[in-house]
OpenMM code with the backbone's topology and positions (N, CA, C; nanometers):
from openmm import Vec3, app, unit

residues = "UNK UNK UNK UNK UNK UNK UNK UNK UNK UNK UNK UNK UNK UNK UNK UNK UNK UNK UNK UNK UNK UNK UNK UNK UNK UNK UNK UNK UNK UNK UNK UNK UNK UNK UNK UNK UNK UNK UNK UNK UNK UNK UNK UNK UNK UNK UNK UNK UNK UNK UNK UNK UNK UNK UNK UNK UNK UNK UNK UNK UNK UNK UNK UNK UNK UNK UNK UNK UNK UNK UNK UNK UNK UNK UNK UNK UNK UNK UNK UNK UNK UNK UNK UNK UNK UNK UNK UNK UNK UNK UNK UNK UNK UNK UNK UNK UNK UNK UNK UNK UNK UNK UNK UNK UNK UNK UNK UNK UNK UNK UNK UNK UNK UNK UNK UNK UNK UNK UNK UNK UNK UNK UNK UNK UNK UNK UNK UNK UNK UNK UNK UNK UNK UNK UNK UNK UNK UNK UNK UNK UNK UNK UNK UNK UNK UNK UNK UNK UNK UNK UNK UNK UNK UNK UNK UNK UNK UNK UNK UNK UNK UNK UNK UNK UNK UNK UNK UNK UNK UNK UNK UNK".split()
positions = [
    Vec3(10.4988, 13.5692, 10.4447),
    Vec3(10.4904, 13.7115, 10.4225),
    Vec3(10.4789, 13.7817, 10.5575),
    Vec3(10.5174, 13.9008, 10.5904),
    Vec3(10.5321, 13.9873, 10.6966),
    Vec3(10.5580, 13.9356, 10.8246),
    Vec3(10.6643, 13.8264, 10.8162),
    Vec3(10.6574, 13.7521, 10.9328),
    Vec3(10.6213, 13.6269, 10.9830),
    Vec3(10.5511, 13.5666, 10.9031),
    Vec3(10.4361, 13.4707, 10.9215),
    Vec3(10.5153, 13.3234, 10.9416),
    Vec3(10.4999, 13.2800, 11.0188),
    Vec3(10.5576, 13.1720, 11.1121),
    Vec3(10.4837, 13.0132, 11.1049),
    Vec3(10.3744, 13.0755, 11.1345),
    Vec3(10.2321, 12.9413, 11.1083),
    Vec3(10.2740, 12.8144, 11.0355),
    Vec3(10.1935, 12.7200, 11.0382),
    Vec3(10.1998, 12.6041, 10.9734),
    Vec3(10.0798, 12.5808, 10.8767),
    Vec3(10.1155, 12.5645, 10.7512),
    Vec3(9.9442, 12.5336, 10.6384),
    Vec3(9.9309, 12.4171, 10.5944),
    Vec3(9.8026, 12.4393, 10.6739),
    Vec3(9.7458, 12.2805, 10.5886),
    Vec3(9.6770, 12.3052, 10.4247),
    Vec3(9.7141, 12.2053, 10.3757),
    Vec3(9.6935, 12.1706, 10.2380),
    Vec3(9.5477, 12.1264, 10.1722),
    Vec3(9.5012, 12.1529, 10.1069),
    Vec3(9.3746, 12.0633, 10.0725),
    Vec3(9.3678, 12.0978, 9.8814),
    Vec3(9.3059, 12.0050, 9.8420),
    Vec3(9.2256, 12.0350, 9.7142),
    Vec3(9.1210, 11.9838, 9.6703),
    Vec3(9.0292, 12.1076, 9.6338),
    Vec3(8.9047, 12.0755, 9.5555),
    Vec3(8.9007, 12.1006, 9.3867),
    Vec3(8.7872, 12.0229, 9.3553),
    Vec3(8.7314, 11.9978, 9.2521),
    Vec3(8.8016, 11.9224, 9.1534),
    Vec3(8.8715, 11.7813, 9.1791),
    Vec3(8.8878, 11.6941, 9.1567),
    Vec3(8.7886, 11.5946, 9.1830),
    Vec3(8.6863, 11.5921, 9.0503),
    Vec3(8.5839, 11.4205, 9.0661),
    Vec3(8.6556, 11.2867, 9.0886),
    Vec3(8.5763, 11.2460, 9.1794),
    Vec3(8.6463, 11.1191, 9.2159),
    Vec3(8.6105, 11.0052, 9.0919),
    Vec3(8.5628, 11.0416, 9.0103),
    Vec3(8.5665, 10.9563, 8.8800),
    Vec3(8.7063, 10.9355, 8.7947),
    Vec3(8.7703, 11.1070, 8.8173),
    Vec3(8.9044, 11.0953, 8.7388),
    Vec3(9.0198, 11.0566, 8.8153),
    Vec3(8.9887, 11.0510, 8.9543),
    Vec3(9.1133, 10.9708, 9.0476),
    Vec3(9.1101, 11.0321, 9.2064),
    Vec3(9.2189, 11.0543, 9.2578),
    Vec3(9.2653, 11.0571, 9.3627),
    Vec3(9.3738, 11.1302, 9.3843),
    Vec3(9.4212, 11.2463, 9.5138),
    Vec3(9.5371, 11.3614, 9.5381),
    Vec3(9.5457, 11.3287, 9.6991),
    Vec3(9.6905, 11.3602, 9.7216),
    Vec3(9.7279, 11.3700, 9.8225),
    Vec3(9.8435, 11.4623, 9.8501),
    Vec3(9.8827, 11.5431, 9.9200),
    Vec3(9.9948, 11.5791, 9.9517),
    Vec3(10.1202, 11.5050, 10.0567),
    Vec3(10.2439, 11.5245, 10.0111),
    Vec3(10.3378, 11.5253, 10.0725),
    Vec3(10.4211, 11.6149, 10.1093),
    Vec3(10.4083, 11.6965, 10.2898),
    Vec3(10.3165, 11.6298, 10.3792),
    Vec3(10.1483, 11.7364, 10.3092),
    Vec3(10.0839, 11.7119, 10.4005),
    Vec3(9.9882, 11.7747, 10.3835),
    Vec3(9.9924, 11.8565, 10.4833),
    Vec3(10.0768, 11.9049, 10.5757),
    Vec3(10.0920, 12.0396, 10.6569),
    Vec3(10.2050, 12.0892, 10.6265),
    Vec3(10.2289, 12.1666, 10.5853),
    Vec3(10.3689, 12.2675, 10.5533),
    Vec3(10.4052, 12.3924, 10.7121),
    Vec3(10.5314, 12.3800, 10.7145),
    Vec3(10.5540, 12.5360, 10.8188),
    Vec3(10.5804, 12.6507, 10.7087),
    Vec3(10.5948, 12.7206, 10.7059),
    Vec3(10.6047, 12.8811, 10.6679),
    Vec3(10.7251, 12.8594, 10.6014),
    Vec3(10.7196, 12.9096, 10.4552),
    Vec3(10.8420, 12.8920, 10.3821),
    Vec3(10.8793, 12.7283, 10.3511),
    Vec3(10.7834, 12.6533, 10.3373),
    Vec3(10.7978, 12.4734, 10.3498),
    Vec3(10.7527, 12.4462, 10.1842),
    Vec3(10.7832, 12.3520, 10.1326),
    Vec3(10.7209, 12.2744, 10.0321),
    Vec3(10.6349, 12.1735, 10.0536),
    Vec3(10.5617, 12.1246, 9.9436),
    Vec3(10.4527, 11.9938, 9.9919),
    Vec3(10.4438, 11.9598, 9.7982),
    Vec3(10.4576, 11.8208, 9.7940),
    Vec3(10.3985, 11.8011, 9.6634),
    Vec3(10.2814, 11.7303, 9.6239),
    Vec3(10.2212, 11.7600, 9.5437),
    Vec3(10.0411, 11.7469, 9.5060),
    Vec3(10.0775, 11.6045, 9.4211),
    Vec3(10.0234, 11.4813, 9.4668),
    Vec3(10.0305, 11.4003, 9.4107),
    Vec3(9.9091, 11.3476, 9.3033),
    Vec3(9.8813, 11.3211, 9.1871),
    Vec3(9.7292, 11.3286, 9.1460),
    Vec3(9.7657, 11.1984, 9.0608),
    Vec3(9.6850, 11.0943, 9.1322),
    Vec3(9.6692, 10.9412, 9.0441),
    Vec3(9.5232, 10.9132, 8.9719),
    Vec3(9.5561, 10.9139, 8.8720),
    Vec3(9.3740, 10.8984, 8.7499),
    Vec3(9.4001, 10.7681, 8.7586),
    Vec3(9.2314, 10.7461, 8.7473),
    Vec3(9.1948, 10.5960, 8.7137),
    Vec3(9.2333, 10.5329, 8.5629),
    Vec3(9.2055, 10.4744, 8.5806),
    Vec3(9.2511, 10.3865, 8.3944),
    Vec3(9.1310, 10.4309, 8.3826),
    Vec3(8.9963, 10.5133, 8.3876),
    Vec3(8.9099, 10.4876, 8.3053),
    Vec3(8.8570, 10.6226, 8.2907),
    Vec3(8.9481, 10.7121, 8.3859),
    Vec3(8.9301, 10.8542, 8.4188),
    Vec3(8.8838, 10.9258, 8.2374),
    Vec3(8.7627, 10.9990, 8.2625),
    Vec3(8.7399, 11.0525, 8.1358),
    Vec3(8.8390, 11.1837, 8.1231),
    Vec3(8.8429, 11.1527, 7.9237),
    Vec3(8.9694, 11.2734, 7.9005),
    Vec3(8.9220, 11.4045, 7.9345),
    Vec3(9.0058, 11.4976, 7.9446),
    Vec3(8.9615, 11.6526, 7.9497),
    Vec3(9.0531, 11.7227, 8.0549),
    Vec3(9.0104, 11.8480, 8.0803),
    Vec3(9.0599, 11.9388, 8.1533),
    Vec3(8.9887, 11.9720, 8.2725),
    Vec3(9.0681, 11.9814, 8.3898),
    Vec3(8.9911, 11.9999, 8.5365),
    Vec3(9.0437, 12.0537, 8.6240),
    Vec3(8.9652, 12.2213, 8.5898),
    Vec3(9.0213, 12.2911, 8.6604),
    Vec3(8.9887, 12.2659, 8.8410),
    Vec3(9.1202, 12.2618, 8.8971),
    Vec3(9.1373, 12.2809, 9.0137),
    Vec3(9.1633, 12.3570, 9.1305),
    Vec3(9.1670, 12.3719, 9.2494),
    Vec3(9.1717, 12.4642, 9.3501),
    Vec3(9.2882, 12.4357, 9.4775),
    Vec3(9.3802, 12.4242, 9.4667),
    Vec3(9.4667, 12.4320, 9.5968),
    Vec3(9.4426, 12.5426, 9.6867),
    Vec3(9.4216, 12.4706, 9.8435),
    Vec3(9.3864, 12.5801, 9.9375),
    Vec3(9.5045, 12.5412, 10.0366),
    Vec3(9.5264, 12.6693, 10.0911),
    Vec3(9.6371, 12.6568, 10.2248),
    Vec3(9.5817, 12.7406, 10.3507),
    Vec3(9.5491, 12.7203, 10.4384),
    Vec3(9.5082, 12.6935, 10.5864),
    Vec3(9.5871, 12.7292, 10.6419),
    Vec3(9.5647, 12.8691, 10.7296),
    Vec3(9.6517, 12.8311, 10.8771),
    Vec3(9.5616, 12.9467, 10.9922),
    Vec3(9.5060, 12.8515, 11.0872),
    Vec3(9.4170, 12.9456, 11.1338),
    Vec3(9.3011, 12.9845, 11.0633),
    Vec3(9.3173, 13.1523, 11.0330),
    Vec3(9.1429, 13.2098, 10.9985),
    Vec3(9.2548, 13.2849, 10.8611),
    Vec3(9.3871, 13.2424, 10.8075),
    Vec3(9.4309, 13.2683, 10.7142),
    Vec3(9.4000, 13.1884, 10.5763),
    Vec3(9.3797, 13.1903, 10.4864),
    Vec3(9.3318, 13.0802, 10.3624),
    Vec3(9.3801, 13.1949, 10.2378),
    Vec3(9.4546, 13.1287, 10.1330),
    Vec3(9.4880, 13.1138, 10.0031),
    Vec3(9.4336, 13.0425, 9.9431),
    Vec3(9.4253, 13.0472, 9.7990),
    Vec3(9.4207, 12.9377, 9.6887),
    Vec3(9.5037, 12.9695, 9.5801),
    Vec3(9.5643, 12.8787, 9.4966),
    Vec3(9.5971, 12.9024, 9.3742),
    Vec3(9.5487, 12.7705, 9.2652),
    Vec3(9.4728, 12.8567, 9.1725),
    Vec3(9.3890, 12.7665, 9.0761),
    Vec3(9.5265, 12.6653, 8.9779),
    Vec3(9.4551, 12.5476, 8.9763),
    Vec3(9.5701, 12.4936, 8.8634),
    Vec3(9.4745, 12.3973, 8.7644),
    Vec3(9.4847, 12.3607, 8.6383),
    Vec3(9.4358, 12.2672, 8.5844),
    Vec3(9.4970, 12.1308, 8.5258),
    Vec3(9.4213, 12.0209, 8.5695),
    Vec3(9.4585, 11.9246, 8.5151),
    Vec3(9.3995, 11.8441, 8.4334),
    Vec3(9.5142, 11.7720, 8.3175),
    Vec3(9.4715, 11.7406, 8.1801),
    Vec3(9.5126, 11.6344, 8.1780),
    Vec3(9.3637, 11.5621, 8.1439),
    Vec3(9.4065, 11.4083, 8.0950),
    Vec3(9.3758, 11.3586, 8.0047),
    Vec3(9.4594, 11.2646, 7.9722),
    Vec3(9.4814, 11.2625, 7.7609),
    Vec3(9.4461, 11.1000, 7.8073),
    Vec3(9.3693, 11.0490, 7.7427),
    Vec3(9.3422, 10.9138, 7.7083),
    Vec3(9.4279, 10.8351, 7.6080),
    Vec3(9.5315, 10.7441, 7.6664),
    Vec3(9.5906, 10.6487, 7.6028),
    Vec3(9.5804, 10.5697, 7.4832),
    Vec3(9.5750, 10.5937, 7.3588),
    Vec3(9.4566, 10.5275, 7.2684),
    Vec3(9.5200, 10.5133, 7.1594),
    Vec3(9.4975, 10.4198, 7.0181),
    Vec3(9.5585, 10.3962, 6.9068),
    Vec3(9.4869, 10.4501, 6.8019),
    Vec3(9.5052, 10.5138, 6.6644),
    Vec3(9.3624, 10.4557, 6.6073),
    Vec3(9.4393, 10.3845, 6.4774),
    Vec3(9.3129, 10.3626, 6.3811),
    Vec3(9.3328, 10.2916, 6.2596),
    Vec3(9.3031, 10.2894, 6.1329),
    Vec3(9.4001, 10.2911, 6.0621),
    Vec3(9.3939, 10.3534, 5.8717),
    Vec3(9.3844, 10.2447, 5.8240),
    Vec3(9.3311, 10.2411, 5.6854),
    Vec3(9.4238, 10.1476, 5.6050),
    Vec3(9.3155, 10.2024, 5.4465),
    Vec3(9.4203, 10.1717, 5.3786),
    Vec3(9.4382, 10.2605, 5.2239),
    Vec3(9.5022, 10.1530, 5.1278),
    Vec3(9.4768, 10.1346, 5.0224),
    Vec3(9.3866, 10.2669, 4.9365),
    Vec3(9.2399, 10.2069, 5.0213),
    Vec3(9.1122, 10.3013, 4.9641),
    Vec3(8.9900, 10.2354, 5.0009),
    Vec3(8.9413, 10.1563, 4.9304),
    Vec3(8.9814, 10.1142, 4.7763),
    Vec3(8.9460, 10.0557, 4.7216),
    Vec3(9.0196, 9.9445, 4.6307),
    Vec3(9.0625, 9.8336, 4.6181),
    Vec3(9.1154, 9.7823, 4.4843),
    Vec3(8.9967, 9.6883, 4.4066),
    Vec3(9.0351, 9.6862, 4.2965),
    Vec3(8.9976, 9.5736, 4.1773),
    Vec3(9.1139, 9.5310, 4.1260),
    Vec3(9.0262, 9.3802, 4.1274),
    Vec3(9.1770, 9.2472, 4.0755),
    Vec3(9.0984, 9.1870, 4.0108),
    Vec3(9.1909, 9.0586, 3.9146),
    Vec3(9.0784, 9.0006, 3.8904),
    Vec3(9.1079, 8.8635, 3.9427),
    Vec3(9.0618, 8.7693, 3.9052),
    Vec3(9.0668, 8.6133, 3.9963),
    Vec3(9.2348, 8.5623, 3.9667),
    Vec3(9.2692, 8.5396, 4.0948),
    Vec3(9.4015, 8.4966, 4.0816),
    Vec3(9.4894, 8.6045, 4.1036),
    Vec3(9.4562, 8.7142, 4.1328),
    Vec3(9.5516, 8.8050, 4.1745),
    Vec3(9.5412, 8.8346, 4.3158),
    Vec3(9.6151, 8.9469, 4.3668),
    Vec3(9.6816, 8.9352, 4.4847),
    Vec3(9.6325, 9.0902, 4.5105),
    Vec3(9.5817, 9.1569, 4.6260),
    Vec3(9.5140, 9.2918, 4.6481),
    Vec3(9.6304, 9.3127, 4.7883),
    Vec3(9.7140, 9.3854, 4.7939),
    Vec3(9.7521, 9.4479, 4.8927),
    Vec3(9.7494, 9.5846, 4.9492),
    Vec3(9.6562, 9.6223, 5.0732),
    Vec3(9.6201, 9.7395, 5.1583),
    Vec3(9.7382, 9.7563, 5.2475),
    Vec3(9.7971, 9.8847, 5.2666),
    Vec3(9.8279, 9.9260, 5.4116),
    Vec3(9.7593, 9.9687, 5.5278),
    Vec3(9.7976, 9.8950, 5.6558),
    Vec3(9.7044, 9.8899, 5.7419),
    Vec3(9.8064, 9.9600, 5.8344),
    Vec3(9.7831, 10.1030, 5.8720),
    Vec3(9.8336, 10.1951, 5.9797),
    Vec3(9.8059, 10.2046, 6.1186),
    Vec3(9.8870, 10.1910, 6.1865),
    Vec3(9.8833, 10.2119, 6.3631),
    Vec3(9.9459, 10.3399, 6.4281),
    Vec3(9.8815, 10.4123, 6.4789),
    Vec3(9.9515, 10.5689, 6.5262),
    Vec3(9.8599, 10.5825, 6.6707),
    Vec3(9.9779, 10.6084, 6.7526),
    Vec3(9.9617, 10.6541, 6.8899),
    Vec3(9.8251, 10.7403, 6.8949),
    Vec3(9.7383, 10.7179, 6.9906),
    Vec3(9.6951, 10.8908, 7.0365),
    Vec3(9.7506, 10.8575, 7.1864),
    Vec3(9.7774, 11.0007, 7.2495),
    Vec3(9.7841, 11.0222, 7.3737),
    Vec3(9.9049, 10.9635, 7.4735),
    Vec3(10.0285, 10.9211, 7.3675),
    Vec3(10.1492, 10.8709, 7.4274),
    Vec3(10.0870, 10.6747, 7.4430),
    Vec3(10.0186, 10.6586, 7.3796),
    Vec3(9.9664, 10.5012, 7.3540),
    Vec3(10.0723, 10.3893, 7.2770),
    Vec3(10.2121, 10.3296, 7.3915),
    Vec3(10.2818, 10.2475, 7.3143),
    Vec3(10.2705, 10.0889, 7.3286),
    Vec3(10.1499, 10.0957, 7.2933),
    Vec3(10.1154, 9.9045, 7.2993),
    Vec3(10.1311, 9.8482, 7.1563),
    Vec3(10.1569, 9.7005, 7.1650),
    Vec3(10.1077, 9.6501, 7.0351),
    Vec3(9.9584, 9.6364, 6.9920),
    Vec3(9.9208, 9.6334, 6.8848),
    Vec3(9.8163, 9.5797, 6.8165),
    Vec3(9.7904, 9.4670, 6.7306),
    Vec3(9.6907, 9.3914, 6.7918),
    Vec3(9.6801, 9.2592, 6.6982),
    Vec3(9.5484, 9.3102, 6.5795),
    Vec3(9.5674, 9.2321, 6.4787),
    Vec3(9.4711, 9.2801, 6.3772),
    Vec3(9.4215, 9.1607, 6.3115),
    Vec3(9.2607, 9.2128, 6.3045),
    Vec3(9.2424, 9.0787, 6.2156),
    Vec3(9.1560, 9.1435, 6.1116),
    Vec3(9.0824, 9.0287, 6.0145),
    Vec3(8.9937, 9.0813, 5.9231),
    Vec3(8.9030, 8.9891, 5.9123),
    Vec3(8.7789, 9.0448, 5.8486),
    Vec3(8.6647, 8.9866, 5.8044),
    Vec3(8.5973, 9.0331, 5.7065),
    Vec3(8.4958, 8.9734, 5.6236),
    Vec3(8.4476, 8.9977, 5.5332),
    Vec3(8.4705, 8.9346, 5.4049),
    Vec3(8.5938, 8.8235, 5.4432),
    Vec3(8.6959, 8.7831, 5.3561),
    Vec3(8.6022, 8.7362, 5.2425),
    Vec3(8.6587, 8.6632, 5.1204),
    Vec3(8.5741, 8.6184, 5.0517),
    Vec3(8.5723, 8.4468, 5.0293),
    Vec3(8.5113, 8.3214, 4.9771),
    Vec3(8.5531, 8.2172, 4.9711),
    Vec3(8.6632, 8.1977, 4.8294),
    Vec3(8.7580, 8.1373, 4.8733),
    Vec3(8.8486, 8.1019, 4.7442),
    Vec3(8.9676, 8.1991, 4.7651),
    Vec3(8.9856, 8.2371, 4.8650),
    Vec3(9.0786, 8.3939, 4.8987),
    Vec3(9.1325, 8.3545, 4.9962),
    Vec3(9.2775, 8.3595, 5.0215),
    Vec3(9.3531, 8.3957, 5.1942),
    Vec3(9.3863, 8.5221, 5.2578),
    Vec3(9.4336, 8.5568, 5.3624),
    Vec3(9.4361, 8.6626, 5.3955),
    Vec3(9.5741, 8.6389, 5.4613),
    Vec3(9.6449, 8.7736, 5.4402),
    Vec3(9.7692, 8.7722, 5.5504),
    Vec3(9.8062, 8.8802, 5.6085),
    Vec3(9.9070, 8.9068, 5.7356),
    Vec3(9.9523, 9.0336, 5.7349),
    Vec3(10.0774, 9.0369, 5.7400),
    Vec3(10.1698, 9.1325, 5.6847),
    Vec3(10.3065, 9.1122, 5.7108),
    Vec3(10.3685, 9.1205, 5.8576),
    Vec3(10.2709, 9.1849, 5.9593),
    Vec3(10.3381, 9.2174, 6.0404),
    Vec3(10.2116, 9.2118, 6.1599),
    Vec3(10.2132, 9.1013, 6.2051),
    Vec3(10.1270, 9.0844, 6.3236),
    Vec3(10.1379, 9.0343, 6.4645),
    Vec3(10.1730, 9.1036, 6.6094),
    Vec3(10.1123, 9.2523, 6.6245),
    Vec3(10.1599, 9.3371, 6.5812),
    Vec3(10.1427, 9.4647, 6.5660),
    Vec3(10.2279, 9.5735, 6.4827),
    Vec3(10.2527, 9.7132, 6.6327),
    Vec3(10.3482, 9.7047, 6.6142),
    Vec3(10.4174, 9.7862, 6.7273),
    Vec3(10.3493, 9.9695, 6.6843),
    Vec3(10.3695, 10.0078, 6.7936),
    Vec3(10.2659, 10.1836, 6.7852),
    Vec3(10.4085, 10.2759, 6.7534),
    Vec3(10.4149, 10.3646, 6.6808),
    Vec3(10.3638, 10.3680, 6.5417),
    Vec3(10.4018, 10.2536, 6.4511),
    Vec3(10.3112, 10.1860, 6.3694),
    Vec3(10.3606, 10.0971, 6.2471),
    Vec3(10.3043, 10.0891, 6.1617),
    Vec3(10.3165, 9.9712, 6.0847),
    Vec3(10.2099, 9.9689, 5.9471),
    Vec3(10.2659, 9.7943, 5.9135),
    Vec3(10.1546, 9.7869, 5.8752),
    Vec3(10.1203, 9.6215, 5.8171),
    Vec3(10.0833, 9.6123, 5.6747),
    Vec3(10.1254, 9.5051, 5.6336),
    Vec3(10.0512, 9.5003, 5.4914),
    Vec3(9.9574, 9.4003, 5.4816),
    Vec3(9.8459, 9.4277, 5.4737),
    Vec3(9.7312, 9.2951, 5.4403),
    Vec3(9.7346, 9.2519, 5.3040),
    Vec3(9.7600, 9.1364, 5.2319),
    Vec3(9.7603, 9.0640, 5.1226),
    Vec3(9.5911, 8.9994, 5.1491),
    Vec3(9.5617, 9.0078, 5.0775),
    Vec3(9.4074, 8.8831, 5.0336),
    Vec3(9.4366, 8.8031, 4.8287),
    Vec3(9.4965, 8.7023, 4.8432),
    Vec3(9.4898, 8.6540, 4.7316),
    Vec3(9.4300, 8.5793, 4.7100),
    Vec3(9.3641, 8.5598, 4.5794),
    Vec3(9.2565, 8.5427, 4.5683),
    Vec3(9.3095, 8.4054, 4.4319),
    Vec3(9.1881, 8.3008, 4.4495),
    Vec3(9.1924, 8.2054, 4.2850),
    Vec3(9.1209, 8.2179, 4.1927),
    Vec3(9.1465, 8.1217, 4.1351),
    Vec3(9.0764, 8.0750, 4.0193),
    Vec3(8.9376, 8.0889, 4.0447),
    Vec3(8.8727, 8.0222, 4.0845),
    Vec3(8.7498, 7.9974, 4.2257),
    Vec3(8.6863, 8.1107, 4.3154),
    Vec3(8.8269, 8.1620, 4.3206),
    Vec3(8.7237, 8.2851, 4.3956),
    Vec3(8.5739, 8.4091, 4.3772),
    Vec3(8.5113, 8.3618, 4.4602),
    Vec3(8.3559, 8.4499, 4.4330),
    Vec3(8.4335, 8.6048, 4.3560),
    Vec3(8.2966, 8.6377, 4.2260),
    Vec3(8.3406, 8.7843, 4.1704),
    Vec3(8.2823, 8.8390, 4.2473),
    Vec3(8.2783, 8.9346, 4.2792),
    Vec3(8.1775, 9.0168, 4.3249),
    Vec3(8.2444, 9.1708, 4.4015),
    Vec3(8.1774, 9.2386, 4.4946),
    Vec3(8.2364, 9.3417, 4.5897),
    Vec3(8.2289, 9.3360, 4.7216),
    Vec3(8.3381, 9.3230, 4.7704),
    Vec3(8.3338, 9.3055, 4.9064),
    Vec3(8.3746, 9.3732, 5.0342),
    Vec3(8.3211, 9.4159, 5.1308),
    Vec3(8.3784, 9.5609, 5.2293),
    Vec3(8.4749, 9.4348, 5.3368),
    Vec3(8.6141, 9.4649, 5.3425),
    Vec3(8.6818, 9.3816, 5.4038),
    Vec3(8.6914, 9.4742, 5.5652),
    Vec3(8.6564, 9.4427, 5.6863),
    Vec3(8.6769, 9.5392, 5.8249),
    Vec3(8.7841, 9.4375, 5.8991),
    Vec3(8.8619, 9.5210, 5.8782),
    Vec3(9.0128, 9.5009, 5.9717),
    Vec3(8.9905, 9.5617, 6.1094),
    Vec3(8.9920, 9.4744, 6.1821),
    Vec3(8.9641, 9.5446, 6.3315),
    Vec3(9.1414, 9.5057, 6.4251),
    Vec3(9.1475, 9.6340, 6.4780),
    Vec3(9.3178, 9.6351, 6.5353),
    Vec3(9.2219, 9.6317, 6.7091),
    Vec3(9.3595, 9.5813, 6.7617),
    Vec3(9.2757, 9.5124, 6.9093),
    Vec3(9.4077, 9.5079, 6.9899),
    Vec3(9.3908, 9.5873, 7.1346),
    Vec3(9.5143, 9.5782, 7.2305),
    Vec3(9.4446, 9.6151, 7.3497),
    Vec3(9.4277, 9.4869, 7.4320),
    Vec3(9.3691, 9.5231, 7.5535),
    Vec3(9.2043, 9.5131, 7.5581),
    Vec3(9.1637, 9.5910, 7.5984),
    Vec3(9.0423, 9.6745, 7.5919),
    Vec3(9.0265, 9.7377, 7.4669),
    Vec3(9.1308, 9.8096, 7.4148),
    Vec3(9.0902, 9.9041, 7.2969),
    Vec3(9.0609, 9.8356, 7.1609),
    Vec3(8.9520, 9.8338, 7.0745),
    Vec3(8.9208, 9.8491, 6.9577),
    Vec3(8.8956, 9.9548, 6.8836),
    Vec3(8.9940, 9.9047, 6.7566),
    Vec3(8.9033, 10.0166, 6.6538),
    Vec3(8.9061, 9.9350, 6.5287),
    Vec3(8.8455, 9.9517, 6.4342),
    Vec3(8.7780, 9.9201, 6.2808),
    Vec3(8.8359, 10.0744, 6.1328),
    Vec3(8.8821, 9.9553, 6.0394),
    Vec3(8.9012, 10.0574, 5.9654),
    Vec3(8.8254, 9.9652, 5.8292),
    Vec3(8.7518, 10.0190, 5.7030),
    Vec3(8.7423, 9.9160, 5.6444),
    Vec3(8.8088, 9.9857, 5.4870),
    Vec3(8.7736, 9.8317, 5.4341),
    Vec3(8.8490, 9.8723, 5.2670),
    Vec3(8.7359, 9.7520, 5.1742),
    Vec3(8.7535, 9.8304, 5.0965),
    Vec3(8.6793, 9.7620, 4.9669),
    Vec3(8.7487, 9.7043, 4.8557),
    Vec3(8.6979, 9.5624, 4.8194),
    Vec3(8.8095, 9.4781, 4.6881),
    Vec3(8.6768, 9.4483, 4.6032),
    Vec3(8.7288, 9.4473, 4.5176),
    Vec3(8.6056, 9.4004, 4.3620),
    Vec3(8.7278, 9.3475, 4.3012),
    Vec3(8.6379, 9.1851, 4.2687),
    Vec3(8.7332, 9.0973, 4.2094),
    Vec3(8.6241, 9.0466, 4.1086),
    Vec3(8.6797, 9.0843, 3.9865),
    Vec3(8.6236, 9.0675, 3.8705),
    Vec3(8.6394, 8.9407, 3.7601),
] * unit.nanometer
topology = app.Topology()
chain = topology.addChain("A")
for resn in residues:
    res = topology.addResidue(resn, chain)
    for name in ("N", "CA", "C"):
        topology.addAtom(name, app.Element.getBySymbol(name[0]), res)
């Protein structure tokens, strides 16, 4: 503006060093120059919004222009429906077990279950199950198999991430 010739140096605040790390390229600009703000989050960087401060330097001259940055945590979660069946011995109970992205999250998921009952197998149609998908859990059950009610917890697992969804069978 009005001439201005100078060279600016770059800086930014209020980026916690919990959510990562910035640098510019370069980090001195001449007058009328570009520089780009590079911003690398940790894998463990907590989600949210953070507002920031770009400053430009030259001499006893200083700007800022505020910007915010948003970070979305990578993550899956996990359904599965109906919540309830009743069978009776010797039949066959099949749940859908759902996988849906949060946050642009395209990993597989392995799934397992517990709670099972004795006299019963368990299966899934589709194990790991790709983001978005869906599985079908079968538990069939015998002759033999305990009556009773049972909370079955399907836990889906990729990496680090867990989550738990559960379902209920009464086999009569």
């Amino acid at each position: 503006m009005n001439g201005f010739t100078g060279d600016v140096t770059l800086s930014l605040t209020g980026l916690p060093a919990s959510v990562g790390s910035a640098t510019f390229a370069p980090a001195s600009v001449p007058a009328a120059g570009t520089s780009q703000l590079t911003i690398s989050t940790s894998a463990t960087a907590p989600a949210g919004s953070y507002p920031l401060t770009i400053t430009g330097t030259s001499g006893s001259v200083t700007h800022t222009a505020a910007v915010t940055l948003v970070v979305s945590v990578r993550d899956f979660s996990l359904s599965a429906g109906p919540s309830s069946i009743t069978i009776f011995r010797g039949q066959t109970a099949s749940y859908t077990v759902s996988v849906s992205p949060v946050g642009g999250f395209t990993g597989n998921v392995w799934l397992s279950v517990a709670g099972t009952l004795s006299g019963s197998s368990v299966s899934f149609s589709a194990n790991p199950v790709g983001t978005p998908g869906t599985s079908t859990l079968k538990v069939k059950t015998g002759g033999l198999t305990t009556r009773g009610t049972f909370t079955l917890r399907i836990t889906g697992t990729s990496g680090s991430l867990v989550h738990q969804a559960t379902v209920v069978l009464i086999v009569r």
